[in-house]
N, C-alpha and C positions, 0 to 999 in steps of 0.2 A: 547749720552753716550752708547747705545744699539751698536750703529755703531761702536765705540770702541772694545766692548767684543766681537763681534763677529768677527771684526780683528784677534784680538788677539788670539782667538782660529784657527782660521783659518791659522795662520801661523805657529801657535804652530803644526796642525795638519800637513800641507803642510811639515815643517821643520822636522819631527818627517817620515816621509814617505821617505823625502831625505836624511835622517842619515842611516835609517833600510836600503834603496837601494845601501846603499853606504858600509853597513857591509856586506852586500848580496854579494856585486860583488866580495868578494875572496873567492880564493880557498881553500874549510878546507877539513877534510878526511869526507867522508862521508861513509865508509867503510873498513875495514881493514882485510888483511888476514897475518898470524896470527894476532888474533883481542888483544887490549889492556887488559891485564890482562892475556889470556888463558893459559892453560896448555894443550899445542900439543905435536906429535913426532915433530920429525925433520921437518922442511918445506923444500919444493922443492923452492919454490919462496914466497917472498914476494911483496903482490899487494895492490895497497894504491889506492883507489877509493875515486875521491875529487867532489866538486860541480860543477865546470867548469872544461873545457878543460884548458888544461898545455902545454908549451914549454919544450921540451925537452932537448935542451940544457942547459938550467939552470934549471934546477928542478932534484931532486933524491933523496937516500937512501942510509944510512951510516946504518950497524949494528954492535956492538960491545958486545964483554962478558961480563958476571958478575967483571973481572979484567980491563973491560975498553981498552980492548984491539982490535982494529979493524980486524971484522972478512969477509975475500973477497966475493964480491959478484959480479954476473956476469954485461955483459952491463944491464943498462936500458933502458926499452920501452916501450910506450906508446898503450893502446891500449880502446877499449870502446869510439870510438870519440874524443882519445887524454883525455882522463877523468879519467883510469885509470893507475897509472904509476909502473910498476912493475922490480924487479930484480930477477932473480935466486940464488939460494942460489949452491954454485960451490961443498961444501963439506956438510956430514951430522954435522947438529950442537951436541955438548958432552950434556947431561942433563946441568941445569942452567939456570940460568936468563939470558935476553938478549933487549938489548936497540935500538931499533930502533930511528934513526932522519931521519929527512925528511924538503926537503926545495922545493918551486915550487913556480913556478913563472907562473898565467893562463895569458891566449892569451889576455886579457884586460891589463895586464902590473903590478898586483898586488902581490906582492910577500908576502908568507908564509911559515912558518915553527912550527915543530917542535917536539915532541919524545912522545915515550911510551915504558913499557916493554911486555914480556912477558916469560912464563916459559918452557923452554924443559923438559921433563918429559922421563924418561928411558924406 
């Protein structure tokens, strides 16, 4: 019976190590410029630093106004070992809120996404 429990824990643990490595291996932001929340001037570029390295073909950066309206940004590029993926911002942004999304796809084939705001301030 002893040989049992300690099975059982042992797979519980082994299976609980292969879950964590397998949340591990995508890409999340692990930094942000402008960061979620802040109240900035105008940003020159916005640069999204993730955990892994990124594909640049399928991965990027949408930002949009307070009305939802898509605001242009220049090409994206990858830089930091391919880690961080960044765009230039092509005009000064007006005061306002402002939503960034983000989708990437790292070099393991795991694809993620997803959004934050942040405040322009006068």
């Amino acid at each position: 019976m002893m040989t049992l429990a300690k099975h059982g824990i042992t797979s519980l643990i082994v299976g609980g190590m292969l879950f964590s490595s397998q949340v591990l291996a995508h890409a999340h932001i692990d930094t942000a410029n402008p960061a979620d929340g802040a109240n900035v001037s105008s940003p020159k570029t916005i640069s999204l630093t993730f955990t892994e390295s990124l594909e640049l073909p399928f991965s990027g950066i949408e930002l949009t106004n307070a009305d939802g309206q898509a605001v242009p940004l220049g090409d994206s590029a990858l830089r930091n070992k391919d880690m961080t993926l960044t765009a230039p911002v092509t005009k000064a942004l007006t005061p306002g809120e402002y939503e960034i999304k983000w989708h990437a796809l790292s070099t393991d084939g795991h694809k993620t996404d997803g959004d934050y705001h942040f405040n322009v301030t006068p």
